[in-house]
Gaussian input, Z-matrix of N, CA and C with variables (Angstrom, degrees):
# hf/3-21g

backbone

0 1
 N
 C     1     B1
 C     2     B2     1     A1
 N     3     B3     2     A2     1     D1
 C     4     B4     3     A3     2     D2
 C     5     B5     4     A4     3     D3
 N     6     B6     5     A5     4     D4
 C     7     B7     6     A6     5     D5
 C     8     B8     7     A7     6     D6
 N     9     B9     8     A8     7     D7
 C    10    B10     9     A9     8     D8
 C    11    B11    10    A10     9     D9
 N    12    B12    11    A11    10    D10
 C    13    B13    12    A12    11    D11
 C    14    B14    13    A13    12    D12
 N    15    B15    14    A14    13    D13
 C    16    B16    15    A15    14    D14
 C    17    B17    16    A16    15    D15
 N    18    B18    17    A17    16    D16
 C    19    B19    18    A18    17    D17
 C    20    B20    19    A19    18    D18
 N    21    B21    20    A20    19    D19
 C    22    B22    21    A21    20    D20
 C    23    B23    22    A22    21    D21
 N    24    B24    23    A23    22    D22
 C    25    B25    24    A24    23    D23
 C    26    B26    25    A25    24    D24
 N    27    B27    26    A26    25    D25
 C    28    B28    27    A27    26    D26
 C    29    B29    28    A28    27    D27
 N    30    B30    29    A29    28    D28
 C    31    B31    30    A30    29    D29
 C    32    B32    31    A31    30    D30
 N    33    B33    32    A32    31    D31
 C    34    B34    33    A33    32    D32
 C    35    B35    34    A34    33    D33
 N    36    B36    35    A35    34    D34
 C    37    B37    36    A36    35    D35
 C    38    B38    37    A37    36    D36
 N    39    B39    38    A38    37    D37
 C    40    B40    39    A39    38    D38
 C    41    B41    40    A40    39    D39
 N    42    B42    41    A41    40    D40
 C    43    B43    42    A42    41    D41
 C    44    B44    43    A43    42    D42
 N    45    B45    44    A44    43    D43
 C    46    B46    45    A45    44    D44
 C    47    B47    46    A46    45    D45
 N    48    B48    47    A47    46    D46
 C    49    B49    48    A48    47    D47
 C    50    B50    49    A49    48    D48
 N    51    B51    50    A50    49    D49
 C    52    B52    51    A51    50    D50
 C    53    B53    52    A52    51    D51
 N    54    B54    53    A53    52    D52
 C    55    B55    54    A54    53    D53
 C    56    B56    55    A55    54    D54
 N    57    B57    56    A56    55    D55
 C    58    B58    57    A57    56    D56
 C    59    B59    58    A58    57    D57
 N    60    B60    59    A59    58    D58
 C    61    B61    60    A60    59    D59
 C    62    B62    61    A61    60    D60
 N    63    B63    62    A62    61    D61
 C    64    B64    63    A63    62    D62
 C    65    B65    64    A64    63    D63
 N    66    B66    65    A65    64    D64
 C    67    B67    66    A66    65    D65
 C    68    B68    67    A67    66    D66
 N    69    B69    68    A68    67    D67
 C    70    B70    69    A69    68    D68
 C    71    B71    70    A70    69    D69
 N    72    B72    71    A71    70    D70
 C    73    B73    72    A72    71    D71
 C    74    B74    73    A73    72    D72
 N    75    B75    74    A74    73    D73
 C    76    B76    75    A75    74    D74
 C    77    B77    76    A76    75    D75
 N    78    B78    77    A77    76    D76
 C    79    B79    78    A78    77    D77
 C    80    B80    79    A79    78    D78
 N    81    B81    80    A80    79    D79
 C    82    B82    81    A81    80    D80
 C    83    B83    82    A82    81    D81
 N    84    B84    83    A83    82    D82
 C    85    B85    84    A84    83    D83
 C    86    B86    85    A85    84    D84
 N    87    B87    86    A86    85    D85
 C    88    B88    87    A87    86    D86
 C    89    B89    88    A88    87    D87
 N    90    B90    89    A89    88    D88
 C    91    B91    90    A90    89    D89
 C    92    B92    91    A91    90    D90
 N    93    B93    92    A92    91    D91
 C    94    B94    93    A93    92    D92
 C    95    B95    94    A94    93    D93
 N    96    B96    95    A95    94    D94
 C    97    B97    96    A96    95    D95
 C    98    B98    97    A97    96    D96
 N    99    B99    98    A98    97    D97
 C   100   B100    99    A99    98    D98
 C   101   B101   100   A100    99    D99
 N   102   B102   101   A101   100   D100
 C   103   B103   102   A102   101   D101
 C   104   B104   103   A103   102   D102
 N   105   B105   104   A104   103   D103
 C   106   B106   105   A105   104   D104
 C   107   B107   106   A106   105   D105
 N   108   B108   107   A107   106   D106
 C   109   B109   108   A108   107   D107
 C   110   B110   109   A109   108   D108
 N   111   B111   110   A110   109   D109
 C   112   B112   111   A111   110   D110
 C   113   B113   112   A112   111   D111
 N   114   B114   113   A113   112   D112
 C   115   B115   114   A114   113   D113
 C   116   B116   115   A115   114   D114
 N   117   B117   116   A116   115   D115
 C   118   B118   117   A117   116   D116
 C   119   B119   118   A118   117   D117
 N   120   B120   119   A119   118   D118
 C   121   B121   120   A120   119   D119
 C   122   B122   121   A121   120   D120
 N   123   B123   122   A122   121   D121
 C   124   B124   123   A123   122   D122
 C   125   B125   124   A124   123   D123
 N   126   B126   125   A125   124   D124
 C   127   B127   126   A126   125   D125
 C   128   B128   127   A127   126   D126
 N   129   B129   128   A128   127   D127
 C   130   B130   129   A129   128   D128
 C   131   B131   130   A130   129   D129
 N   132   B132   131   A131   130   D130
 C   133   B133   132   A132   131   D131
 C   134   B134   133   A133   132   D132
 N   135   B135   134   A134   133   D133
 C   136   B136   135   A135   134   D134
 C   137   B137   136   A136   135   D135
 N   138   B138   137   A137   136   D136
 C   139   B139   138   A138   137   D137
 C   140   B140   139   A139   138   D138
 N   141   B141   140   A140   139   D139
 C   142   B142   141   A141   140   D140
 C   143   B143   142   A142   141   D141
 N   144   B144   143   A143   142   D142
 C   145   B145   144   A144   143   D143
 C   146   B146   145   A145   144   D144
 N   147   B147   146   A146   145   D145
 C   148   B148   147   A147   146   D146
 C   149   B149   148   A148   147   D147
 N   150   B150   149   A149   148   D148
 C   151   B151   150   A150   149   D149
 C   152   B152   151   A151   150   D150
 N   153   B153   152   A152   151   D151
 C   154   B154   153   A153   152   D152
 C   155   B155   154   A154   153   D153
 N   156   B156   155   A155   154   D154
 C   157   B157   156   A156   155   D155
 C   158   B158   157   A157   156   D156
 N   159   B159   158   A158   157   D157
 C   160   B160   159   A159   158   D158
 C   161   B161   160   A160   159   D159
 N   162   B162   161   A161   160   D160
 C   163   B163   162   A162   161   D161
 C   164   B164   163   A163   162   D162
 N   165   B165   164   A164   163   D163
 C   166   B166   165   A165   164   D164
 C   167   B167   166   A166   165   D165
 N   168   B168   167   A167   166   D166
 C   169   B169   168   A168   167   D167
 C   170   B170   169   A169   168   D168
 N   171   B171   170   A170   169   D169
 C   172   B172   171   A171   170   D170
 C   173   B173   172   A172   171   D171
 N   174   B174   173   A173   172   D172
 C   175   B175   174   A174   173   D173
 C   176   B176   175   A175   174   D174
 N   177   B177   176   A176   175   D175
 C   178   B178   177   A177   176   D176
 C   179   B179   178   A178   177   D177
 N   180   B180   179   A179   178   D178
 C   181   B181   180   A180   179   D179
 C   182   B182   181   A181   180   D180
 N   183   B183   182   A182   181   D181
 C   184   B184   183   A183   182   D182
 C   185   B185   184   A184   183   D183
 N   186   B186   185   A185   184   D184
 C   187   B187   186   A186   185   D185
 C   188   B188   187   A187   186   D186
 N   189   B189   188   A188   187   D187
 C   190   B190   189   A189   188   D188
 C   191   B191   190   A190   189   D189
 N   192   B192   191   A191   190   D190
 C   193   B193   192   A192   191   D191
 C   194   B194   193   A193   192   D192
 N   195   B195   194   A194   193   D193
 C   196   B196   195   A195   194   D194
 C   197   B197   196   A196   195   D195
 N   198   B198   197   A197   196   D196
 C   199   B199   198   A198   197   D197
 C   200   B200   199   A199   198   D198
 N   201   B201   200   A200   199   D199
 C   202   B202   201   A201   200   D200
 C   203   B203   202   A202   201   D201
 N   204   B204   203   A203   202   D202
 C   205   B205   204   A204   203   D203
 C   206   B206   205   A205   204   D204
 N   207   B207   206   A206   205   D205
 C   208   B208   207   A207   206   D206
 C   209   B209   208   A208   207   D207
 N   210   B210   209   A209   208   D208
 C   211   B211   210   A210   209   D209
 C   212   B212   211   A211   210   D210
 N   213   B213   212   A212   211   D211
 C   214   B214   213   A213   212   D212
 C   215   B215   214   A214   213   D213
 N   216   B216   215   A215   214   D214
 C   217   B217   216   A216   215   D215
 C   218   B218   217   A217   216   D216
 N   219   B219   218   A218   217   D217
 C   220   B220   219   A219   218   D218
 C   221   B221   220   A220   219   D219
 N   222   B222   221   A221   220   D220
 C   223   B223   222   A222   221   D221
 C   224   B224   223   A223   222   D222
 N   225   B225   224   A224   223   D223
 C   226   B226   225   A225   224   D224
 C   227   B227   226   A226   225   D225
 N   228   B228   227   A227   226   D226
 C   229   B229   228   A228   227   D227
 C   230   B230   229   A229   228   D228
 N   231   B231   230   A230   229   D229
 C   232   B232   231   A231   230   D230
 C   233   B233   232   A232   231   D231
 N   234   B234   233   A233   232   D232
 C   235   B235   234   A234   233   D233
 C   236   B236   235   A235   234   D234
 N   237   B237   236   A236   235   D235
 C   238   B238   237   A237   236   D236
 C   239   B239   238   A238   237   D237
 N   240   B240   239   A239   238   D238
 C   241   B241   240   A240   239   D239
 C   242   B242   241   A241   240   D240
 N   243   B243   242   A242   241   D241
 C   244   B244   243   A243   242   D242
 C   245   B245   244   A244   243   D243
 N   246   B246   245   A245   244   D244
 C   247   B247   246   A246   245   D245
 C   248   B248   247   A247   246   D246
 N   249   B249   248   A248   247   D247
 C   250   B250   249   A249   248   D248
 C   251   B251   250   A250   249   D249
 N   252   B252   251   A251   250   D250
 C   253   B253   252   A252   251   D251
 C   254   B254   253   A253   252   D252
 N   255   B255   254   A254   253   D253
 C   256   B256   255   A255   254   D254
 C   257   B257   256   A256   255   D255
 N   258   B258   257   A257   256   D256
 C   259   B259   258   A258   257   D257
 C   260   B260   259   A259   258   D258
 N   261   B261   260   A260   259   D259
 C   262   B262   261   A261   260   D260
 C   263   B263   262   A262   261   D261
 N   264   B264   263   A263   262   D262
 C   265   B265   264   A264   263   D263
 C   266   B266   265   A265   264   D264
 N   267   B267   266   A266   265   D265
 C   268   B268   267   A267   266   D266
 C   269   B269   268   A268   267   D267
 N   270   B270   269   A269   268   D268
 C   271   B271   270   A270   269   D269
 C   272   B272   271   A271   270   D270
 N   273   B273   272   A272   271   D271
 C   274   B274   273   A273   272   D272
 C   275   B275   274   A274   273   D273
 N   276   B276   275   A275   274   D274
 C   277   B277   276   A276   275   D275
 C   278   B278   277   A277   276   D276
 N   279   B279   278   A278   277   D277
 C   280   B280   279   A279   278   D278
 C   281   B281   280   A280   279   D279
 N   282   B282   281   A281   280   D280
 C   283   B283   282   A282   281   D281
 C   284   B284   283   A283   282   D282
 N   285   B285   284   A284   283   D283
 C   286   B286   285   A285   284   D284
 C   287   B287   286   A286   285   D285
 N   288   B288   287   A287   286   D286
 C   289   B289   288   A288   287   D287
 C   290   B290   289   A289   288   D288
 N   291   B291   290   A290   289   D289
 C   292   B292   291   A291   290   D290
 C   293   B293   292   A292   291   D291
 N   294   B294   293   A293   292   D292
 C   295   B295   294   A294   293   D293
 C   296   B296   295   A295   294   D294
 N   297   B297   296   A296   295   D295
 C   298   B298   297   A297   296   D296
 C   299   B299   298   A298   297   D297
 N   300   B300   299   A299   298   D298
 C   301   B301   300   A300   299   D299
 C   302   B302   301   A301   300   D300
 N   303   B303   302   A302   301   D301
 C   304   B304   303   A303   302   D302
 C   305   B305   304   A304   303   D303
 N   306   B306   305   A305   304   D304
 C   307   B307   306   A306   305   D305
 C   308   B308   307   A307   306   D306
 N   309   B309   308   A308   307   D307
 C   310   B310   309   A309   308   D308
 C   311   B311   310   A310   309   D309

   B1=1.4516
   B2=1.5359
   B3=1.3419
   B4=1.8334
   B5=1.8772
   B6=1.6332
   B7=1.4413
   B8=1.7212
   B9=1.3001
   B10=1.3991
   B11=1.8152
   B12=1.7313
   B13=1.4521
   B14=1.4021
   B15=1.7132
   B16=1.2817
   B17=1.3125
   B18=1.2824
   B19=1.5090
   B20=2.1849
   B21=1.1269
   B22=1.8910
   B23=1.9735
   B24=1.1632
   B25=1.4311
   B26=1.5050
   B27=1.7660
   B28=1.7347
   B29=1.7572
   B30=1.4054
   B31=1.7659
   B32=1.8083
   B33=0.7615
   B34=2.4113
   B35=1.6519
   B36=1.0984
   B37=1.5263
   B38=1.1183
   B39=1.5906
   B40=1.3670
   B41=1.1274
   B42=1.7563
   B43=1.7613
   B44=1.3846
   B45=1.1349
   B46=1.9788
   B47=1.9046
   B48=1.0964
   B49=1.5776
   B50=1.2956
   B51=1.4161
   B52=1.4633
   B53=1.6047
   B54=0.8341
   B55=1.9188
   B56=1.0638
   B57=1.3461
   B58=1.2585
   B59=1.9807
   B60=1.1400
   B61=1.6380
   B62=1.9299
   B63=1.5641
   B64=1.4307
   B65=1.0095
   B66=1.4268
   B67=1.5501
   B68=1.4934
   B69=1.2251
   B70=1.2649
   B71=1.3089
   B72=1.0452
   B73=1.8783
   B74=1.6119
   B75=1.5435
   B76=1.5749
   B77=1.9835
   B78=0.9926
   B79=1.5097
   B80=1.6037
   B81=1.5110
   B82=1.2163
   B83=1.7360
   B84=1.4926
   B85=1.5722
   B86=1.6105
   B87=1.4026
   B88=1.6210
   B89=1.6290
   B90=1.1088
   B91=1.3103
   B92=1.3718
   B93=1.6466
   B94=1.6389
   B95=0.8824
   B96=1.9091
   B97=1.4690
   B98=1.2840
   B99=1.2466
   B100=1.3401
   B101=1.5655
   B102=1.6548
   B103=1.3731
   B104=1.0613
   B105=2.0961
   B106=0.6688
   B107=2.0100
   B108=1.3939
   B109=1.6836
   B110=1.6868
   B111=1.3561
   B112=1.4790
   B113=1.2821
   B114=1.7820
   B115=1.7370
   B116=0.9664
   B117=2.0057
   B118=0.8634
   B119=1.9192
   B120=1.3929
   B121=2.0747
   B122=1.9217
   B123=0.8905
   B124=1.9366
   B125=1.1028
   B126=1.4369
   B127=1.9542
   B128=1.5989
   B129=0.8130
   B130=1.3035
   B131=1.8973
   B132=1.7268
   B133=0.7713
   B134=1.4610
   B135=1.2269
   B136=1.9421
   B137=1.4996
   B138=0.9388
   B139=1.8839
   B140=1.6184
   B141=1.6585
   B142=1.8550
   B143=1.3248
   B144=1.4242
   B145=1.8977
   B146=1.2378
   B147=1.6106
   B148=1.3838
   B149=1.6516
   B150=1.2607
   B151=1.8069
   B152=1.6203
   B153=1.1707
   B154=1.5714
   B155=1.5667
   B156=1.1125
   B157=2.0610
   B158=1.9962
   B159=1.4384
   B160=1.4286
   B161=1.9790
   B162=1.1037
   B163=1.4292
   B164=1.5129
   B165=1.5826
   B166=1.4634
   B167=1.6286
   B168=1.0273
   B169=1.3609
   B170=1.3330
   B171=1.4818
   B172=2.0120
   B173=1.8329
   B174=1.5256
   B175=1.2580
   B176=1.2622
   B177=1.1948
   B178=0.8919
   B179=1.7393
   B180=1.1846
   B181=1.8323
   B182=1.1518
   B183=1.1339
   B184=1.5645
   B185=1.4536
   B186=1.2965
   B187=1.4601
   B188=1.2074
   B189=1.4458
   B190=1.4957
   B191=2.0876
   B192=1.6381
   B193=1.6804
   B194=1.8089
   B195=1.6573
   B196=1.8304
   B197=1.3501
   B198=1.3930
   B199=1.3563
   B200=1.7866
   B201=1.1818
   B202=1.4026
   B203=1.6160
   B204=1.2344
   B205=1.4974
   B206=1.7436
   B207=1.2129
   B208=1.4516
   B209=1.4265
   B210=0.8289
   B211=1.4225
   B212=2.0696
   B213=1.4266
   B214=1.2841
   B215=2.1689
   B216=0.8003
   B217=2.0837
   B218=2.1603
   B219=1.3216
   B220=1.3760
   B221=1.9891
   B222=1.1062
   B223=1.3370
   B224=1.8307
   B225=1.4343
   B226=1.5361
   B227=1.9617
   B228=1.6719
   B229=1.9702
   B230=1.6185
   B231=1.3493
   B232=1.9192
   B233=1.5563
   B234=1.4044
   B235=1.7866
   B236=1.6513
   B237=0.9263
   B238=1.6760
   B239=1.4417
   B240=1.5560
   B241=0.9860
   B242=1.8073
   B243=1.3635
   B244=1.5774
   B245=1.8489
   B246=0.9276
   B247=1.8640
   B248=1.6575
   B249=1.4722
   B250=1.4196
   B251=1.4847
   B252=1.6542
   B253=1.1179
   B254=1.5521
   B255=1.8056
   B256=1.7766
   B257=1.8456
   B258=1.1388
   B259=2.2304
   B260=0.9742
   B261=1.3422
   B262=1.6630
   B263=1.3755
   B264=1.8209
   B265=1.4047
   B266=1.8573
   B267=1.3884
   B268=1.4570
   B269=1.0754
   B270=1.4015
   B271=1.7800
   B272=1.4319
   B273=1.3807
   B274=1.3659
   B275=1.7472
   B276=1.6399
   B277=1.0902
   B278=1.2814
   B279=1.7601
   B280=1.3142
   B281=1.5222
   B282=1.5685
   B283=1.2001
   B284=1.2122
   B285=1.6732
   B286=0.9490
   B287=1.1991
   B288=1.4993
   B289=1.2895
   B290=1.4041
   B291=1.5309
   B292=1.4793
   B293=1.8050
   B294=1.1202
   B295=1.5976
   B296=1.7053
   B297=1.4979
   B298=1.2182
   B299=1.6595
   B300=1.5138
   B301=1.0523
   B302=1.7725
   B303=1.7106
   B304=1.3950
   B305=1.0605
   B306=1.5176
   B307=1.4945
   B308=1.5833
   B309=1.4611
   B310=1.3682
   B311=1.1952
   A1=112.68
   A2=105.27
   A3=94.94
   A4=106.26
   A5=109.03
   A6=89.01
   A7=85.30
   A8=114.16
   A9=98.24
   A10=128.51
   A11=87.45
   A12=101.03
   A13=120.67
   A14=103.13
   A15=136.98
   A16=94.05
   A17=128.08
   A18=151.01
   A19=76.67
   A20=133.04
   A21=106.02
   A22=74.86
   A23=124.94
   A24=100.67
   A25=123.69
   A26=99.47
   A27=95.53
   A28=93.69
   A29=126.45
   A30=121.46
   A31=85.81
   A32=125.62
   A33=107.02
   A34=76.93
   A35=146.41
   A36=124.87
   A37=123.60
   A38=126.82
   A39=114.77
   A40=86.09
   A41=130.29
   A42=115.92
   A43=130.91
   A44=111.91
   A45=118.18
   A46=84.72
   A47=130.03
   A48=96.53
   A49=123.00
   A50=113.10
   A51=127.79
   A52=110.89
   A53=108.61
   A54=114.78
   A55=107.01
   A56=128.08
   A57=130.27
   A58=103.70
   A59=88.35
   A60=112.12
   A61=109.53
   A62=102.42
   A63=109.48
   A64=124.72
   A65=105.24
   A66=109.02
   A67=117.59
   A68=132.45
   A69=148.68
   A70=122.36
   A71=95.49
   A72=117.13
   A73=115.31
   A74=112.22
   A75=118.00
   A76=102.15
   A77=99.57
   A78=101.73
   A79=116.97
   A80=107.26
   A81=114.54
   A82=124.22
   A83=114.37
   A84=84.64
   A85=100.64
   A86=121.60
   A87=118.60
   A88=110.44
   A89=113.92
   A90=139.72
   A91=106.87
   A92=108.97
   A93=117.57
   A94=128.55
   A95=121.58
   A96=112.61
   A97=118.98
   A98=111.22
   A99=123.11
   A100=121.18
   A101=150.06
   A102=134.03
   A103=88.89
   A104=111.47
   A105=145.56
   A106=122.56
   A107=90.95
   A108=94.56
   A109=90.73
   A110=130.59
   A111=138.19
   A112=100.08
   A113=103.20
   A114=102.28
   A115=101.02
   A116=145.95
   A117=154.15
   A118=105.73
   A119=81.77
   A120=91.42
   A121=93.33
   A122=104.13
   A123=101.11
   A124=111.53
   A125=110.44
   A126=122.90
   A127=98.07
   A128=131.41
   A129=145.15
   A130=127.07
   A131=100.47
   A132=131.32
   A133=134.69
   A134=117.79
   A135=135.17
   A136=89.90
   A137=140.70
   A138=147.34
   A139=98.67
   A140=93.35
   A141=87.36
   A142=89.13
   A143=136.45
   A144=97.35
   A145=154.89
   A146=100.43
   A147=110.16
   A148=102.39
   A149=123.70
   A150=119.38
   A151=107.26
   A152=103.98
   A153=108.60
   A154=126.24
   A155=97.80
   A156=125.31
   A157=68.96
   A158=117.36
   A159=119.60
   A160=100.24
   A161=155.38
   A162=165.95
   A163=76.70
   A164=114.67
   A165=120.27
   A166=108.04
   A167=139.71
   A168=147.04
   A169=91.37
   A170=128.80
   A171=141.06
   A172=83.10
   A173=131.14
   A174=136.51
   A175=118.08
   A176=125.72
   A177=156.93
   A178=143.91
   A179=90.12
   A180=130.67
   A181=127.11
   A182=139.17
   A183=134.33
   A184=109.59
   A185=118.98
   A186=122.04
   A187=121.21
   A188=130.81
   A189=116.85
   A190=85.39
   A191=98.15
   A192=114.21
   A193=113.16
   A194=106.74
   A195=91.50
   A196=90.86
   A197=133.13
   A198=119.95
   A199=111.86
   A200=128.28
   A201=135.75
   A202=94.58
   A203=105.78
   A204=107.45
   A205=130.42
   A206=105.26
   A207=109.30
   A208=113.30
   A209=136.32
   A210=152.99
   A211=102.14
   A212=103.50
   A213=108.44
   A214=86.73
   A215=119.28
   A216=124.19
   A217=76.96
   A218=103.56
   A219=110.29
   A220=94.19
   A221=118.01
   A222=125.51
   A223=111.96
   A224=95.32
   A225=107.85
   A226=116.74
   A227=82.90
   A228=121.87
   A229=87.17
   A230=77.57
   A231=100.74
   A232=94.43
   A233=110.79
   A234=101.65
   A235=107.35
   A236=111.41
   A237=119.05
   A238=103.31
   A239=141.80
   A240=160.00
   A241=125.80
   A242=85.63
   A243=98.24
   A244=86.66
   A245=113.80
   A246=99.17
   A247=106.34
   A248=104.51
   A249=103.56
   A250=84.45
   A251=116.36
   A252=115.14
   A253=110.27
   A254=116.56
   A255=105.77
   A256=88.37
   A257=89.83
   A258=122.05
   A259=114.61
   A260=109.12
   A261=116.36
   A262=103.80
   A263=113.88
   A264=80.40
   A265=103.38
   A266=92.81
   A267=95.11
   A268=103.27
   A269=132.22
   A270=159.52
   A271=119.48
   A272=122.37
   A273=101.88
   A274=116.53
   A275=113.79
   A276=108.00
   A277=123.25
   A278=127.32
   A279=119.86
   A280=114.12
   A281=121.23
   A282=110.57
   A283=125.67
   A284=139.96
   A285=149.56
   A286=98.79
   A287=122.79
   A288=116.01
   A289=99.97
   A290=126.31
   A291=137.12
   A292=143.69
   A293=91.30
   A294=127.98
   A295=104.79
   A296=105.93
   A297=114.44
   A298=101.40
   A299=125.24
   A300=153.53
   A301=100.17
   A302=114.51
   A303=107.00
   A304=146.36
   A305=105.55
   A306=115.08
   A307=97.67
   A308=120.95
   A309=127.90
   A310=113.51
   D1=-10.45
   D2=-166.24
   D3=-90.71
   D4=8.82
   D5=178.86
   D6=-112.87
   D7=-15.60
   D8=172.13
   D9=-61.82
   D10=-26.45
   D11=-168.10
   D12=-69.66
   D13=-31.44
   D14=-174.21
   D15=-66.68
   D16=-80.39
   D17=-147.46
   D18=-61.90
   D19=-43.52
   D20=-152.25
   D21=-89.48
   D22=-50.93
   D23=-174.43
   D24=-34.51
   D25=-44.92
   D26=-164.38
   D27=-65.03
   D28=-41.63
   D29=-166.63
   D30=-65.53
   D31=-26.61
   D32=-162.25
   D33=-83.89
   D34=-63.06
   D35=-176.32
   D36=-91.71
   D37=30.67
   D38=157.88
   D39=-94.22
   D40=-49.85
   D41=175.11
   D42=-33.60
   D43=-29.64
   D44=-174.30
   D45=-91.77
   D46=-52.27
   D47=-166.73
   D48=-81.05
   D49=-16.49
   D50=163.77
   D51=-67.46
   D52=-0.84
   D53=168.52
   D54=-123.99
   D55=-26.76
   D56=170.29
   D57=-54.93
   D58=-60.40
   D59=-176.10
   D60=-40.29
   D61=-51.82
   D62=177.62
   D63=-114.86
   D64=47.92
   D65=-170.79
   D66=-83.82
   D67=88.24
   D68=172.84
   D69=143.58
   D70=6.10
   D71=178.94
   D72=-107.92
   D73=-30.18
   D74=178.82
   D75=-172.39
   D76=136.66
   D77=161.74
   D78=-71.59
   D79=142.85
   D80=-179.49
   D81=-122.42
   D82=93.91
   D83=-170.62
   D84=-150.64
   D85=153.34
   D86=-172.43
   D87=-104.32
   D88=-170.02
   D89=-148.39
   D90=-153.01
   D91=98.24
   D92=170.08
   D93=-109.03
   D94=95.11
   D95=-171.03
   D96=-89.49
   D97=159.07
   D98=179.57
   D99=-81.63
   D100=-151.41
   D101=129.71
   D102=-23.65
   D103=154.01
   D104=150.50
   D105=-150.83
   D106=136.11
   D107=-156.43
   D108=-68.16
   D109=102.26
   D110=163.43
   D111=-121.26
   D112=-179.94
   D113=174.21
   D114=-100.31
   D115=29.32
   D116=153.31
   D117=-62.44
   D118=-47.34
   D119=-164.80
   D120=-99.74
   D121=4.02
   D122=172.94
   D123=-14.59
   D124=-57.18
   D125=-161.11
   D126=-71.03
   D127=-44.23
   D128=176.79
   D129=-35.87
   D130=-54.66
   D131=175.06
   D132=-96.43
   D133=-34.67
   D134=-130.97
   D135=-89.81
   D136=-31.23
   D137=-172.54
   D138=-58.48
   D139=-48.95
   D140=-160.26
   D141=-108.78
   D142=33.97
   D143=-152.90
   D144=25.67
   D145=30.61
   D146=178.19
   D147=105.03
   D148=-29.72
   D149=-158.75
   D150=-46.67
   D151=-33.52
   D152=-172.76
   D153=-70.91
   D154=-40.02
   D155=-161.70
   D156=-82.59
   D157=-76.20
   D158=-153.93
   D159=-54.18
   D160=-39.32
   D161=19.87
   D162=129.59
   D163=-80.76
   D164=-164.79
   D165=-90.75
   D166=38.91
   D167=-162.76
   D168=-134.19
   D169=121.71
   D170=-155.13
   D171=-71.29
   D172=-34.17
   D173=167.47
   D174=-44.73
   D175=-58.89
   D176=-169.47
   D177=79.70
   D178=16.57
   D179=177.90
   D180=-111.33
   D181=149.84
   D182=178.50
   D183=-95.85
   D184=128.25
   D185=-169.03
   D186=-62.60
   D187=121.26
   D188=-155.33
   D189=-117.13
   D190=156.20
   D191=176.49
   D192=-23.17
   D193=-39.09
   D194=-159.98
   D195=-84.51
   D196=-18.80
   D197=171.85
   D198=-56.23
   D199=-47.20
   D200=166.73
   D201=-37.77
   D202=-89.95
   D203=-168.19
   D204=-50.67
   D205=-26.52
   D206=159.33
   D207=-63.65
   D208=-66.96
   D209=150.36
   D210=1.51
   D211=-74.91
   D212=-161.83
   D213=-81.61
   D214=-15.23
   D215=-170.81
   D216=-65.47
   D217=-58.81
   D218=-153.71
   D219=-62.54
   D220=-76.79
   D221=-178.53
   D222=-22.16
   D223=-28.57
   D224=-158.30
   D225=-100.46
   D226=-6.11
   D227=177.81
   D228=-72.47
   D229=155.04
   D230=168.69
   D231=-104.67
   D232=12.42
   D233=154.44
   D234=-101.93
   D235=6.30
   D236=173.00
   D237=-97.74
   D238=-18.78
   D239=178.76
   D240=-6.20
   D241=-35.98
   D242=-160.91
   D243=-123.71
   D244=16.53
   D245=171.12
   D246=-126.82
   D247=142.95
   D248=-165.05
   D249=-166.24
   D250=149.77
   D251=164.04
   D252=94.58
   D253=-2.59
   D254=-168.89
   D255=-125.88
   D256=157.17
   D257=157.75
   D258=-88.65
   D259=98.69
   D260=175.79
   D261=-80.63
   D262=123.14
   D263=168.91
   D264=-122.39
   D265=174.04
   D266=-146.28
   D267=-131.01
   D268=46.79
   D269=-164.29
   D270=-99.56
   D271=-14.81
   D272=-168.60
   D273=101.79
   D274=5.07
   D275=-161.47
   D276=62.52
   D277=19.34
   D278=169.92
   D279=-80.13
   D280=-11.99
   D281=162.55
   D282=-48.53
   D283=-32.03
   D284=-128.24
   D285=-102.75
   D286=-15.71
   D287=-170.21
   D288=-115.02
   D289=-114.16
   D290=151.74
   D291=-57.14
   D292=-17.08
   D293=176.50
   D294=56.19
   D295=26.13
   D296=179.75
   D297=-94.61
   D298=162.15
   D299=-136.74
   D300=-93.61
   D301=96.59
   D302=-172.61
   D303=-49.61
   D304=1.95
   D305=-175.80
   D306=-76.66
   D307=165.84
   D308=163.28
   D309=-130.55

């Protein structure tokens, strides 16, 4: 975990200085998903449809694609207007705990 941990720190502050950098010229901000039900994570999921992985998620669902894209639709709103510079992340509230991967 520690080069994974490394590698999302360096992207959450290259986002704040890269908005830092153009700040009044363009908003700058990323998108951290959590599981997500794709046929990337199939193995993961496909037994239960997700009930399990979603089960331990404080949500209690497994984050499926339109949650991603709502997510970045909203960021990309002129009701997102005034935020620039943050990591949304968009997991299920698995950040909140270990930010490790809900399956067990």
């Amino acid at each position: 975990m520690v080069s994974y941990a490394a590698a999302k720190a360096a992207l959450n502050q290259m986002t704040r200085t890269i908005a830092s950098d153009l700040a009044g010229r363009v908003r700058v901000n990323a998108v951290s998903p959590g599981l997500v039900r794709t046929t990337a994570t199939r193995q993961m999921w496909e037994t239960d449809g997700g009930a399990a992985a979603g089960a331990n998620l404080p949500v209690g669902r497994l984050t499926e694609p339109d949650d991603i894209a709502s997510a970045v639709c909203f960021l990309l709103s002129d009701e997102a207007r005034q935020i620039t510079g943050i990591t949304l992340d968009v997991d299920g509230g698995n950040h909140l705990g270990s930010g490790r991967t809900p399956v067990r």
